[in-house]
N, C-alpha and C positions, 0 to 999 in steps of 0.2 A: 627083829623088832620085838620081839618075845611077849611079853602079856601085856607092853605096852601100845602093842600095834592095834589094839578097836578102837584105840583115843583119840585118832587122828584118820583124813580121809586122804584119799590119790589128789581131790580134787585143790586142797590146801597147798600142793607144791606149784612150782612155775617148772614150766614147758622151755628147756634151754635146747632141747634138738640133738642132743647127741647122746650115746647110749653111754651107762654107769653100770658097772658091774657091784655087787652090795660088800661092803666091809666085811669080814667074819665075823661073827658076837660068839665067846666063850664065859665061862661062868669064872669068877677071878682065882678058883683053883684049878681049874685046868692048865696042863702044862704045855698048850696050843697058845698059850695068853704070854710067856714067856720065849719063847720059840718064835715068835711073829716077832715081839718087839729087840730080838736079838737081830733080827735082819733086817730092822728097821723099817717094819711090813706095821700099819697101821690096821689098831684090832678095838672092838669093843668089848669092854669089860662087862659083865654083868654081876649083879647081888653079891657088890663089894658094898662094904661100909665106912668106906672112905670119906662121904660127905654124909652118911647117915643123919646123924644130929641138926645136921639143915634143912633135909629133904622131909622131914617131920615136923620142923619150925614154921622155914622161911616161904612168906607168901607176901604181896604187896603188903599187907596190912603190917605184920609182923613185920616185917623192914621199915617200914612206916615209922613205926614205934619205937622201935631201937636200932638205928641206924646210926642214931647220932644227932647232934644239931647242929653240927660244922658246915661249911658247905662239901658238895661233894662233885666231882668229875662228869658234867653231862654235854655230851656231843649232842650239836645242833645240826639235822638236815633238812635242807627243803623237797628231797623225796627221799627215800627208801633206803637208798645207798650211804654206807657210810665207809667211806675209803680212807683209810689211813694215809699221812702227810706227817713229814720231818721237818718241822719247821723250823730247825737249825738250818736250812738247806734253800732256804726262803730268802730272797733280796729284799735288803732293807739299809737302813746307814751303817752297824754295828757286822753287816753281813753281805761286803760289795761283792765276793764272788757267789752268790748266791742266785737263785734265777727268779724271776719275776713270774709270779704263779697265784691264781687265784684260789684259795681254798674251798672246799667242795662242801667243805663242816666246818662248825667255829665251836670253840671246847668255852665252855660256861662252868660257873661254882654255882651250885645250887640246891637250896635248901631240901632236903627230903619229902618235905610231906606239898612242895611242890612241884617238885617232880612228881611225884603223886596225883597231885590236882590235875596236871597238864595231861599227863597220859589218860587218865579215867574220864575229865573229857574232851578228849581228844576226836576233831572231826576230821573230814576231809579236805585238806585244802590247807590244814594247820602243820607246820612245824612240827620232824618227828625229832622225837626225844631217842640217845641210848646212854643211859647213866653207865660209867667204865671207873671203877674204884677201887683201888687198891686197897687190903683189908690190912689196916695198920692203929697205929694206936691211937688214932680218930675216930675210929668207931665206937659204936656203942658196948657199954660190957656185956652186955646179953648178947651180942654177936660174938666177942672175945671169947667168953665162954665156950659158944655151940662151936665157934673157930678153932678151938683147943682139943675139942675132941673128935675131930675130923680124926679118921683112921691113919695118923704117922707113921707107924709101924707098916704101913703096908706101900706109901712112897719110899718109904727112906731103902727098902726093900727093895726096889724098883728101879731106884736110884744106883745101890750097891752092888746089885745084881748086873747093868747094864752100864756102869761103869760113866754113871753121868756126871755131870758139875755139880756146882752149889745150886742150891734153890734161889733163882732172884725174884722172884714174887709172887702171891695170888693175887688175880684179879676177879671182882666181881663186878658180873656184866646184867644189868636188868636192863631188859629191850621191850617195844614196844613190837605185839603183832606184825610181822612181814617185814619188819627192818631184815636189808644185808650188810654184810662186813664183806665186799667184793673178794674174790681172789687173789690171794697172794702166799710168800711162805715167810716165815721166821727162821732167824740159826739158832735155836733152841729147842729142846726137847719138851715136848707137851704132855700135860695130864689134862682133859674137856671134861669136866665133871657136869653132868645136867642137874640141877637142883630141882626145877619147875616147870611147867611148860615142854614144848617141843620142840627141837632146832634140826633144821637137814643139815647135815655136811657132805659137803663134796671135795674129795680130792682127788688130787693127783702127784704123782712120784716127781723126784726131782729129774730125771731124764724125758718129761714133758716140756723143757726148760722152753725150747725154741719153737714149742707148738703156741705155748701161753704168754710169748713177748710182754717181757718185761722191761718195764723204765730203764732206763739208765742208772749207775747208782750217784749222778752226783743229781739226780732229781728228787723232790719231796715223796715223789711216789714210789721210790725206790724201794723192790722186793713186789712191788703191787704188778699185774698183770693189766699190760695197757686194751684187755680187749671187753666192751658195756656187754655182760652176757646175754642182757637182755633185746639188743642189736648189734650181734656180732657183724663186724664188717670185712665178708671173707677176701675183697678184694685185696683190702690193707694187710691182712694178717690171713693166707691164704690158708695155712698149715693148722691152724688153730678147728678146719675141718676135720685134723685126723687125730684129735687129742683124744686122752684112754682116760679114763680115772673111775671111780670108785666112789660109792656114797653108803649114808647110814642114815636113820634116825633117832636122833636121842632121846630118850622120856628119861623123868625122874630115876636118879640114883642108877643111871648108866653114865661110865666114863670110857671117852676113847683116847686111844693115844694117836697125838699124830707127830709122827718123827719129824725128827731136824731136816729142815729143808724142801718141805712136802708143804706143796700148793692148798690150800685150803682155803674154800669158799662155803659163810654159813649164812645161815639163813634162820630165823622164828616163821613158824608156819602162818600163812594169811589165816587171817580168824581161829587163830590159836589162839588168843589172850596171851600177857606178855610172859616172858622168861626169865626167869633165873640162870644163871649159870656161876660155876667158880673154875678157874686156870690152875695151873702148878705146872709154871716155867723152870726149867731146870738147863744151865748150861750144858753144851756141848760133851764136857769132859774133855781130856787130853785125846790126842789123834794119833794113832800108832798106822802108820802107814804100810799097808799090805796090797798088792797089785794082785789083779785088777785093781782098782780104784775103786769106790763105792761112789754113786750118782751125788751124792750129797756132798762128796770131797772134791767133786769136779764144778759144782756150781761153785763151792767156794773158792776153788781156784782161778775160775773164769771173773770172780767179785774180784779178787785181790790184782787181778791184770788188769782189768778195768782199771780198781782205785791205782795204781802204779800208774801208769800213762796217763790218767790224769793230772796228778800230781807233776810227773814229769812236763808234760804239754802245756797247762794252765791254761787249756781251751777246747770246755768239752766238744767243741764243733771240728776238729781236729782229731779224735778218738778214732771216728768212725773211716774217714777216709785214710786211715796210717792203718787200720787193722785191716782195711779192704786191700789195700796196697800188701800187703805183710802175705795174706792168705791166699787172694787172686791168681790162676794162672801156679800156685806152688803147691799149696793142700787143695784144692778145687780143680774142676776144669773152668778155663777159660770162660 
């Protein structure tokens, strides 16, 4: 947590019951910082200047002011949680195979400096706000600007080195105090840049796969972790007792990586005041197949068996009993 650790207390995190061992933090010339993300081992970076020119800026007010006057990306929750949904994946006229699912958020356009308004006064009982915005050519130029000299040379680096994809986006995320982004993973490779504020991260490796039960992927919540961490239900999800993972805390101008396929649950600290953050998603990269298999080639291959028998069956209710049948009594006992 390095000289950012007096800024924050124990008492600011929530109590999920299971023990986390702490991320490693190296300093961004260390070559412990390249060595972790070659094995796809989740590290935090420290006193890189990768997002420098923000972490000097960017504060509510300064967003405020130059953000822009477009409307902008803000998820609506009526508590805490904000769980991602695919709502290409949603039953509607345009979308009969779809499932009938009520969403948890509903995504609004909304002006800046009310977004603004809403969080600063923000009570108990109200509606929380998390603005998710892509930094494109909507924004403000004062944000383009300080956007431009974020430290390139040091992803693209990162990028070359580790043999990743194309860059598909940053995103910036200003959250409200104690909002979560529930558990789950992406098939992309991550850069978490902290701008402002404090955020816990928790994770866990992709061979927790069947501790963290995950949706189905023809569900909206697809990739998301069907278990409330805040009332885990061990009867339902019994295994979810013997999960492992790993956590950190980010302050300003730390970035962690978190690989492709690695479960991650964040978190703004309670009465922290809100956060900043900025992403750098970067594809996969091509896959050169070496045996053993890596955890993260096996999830995605248990995704692509999934989507096949779906496709093939046209009835997710069908999946489950033809893979029980398939595996029962052959690869299991009885």
């Amino acid at each position: 947590m390095g000289e950012n650790q007096q800024e924050w207390k124990s008492q600011q995190l929530r109590n999920y019951g299971f023990e986390l061992a702490q991320i490693p933090r190296y300093h961004f010339q260390d070559p412990n910082v390249d060595e972790l993300m070659k094995k796809n081992q989740p590290v935090v970076i420290t006193d890189s200047k990768l997002v420098k020119s923000a972490v000097e800026k960017w504060n509510l007010d300064y967003l405020e002011q130059n953000l822009g006057k477009s409307g902008h990306t803000v998820f609506v929750s009526n508590d805490h949680r904000f769980k991602y949904f695919d709502e290409k994946k949603i039953y509607n006229k345009n979308n009969p195979k779809g499932i009938e699912f009520d969403p948890p958020t509903r995504r609004v356009q909304m002006k800046i400096n009310e977004f603004m308004r809403k969080i600063r006064d923000w009570k108990e009982g109200d509606e929380r706000l998390y603005l998710q915005q892509s930094l494109n050519s909507t924004v403000g130029p004062n944000i383009v600007e300080d956007y431009l000299k974020f430290d390139w040379h040091f992803v693209v680096q990162k990028k070359t080195t580790h043999h990743w994809g194309e860059l598909t986006s940053n995103v910036l995320f200003v959250s409200q105090e104690g909002n979560v982004t529930p558990c789950h993973y992406d098939e992309q490779q991550n850069l978490f840049a902290q701008i402002s504020g404090f955020k816990r991260c928790i994770l866990f490796p992709p061979d927790q796969f069947e501790c963290l039960y995950p949706h189905p992927v023809y569900h909206p919540h697809d990739r998301q972790s069907m278990i409330d961490f805040d009332h885990p239900d061990y009867t339902k999800y019994p295994k979810f007792k013997n999960v492992k993972g790993c956590e950190t805390i980010l302050g300003p101008g730390d970035v962690l990586y978190i690989p492709i396929c690695w479960w991650h649950h964040i978190e703004s600290l309670l009465n922290g005041g809100a956060t900043i953050t900025v992403n750098f998603w970067y594809k996969g990269g091509p896959t050169n197949l070496e045996y053993p298999l890596q955890d993260h080639q096996k999830v995605s291959i248990m995704r692509n068996v999934e989507k096949m028998l779906l496709e093939v069956l046209q009835d997710p209710n069908e999946v489950g009993p033809l893979l029980r049948t398939m595996v029962l009594g052959r690869y299991t006992d009885p």
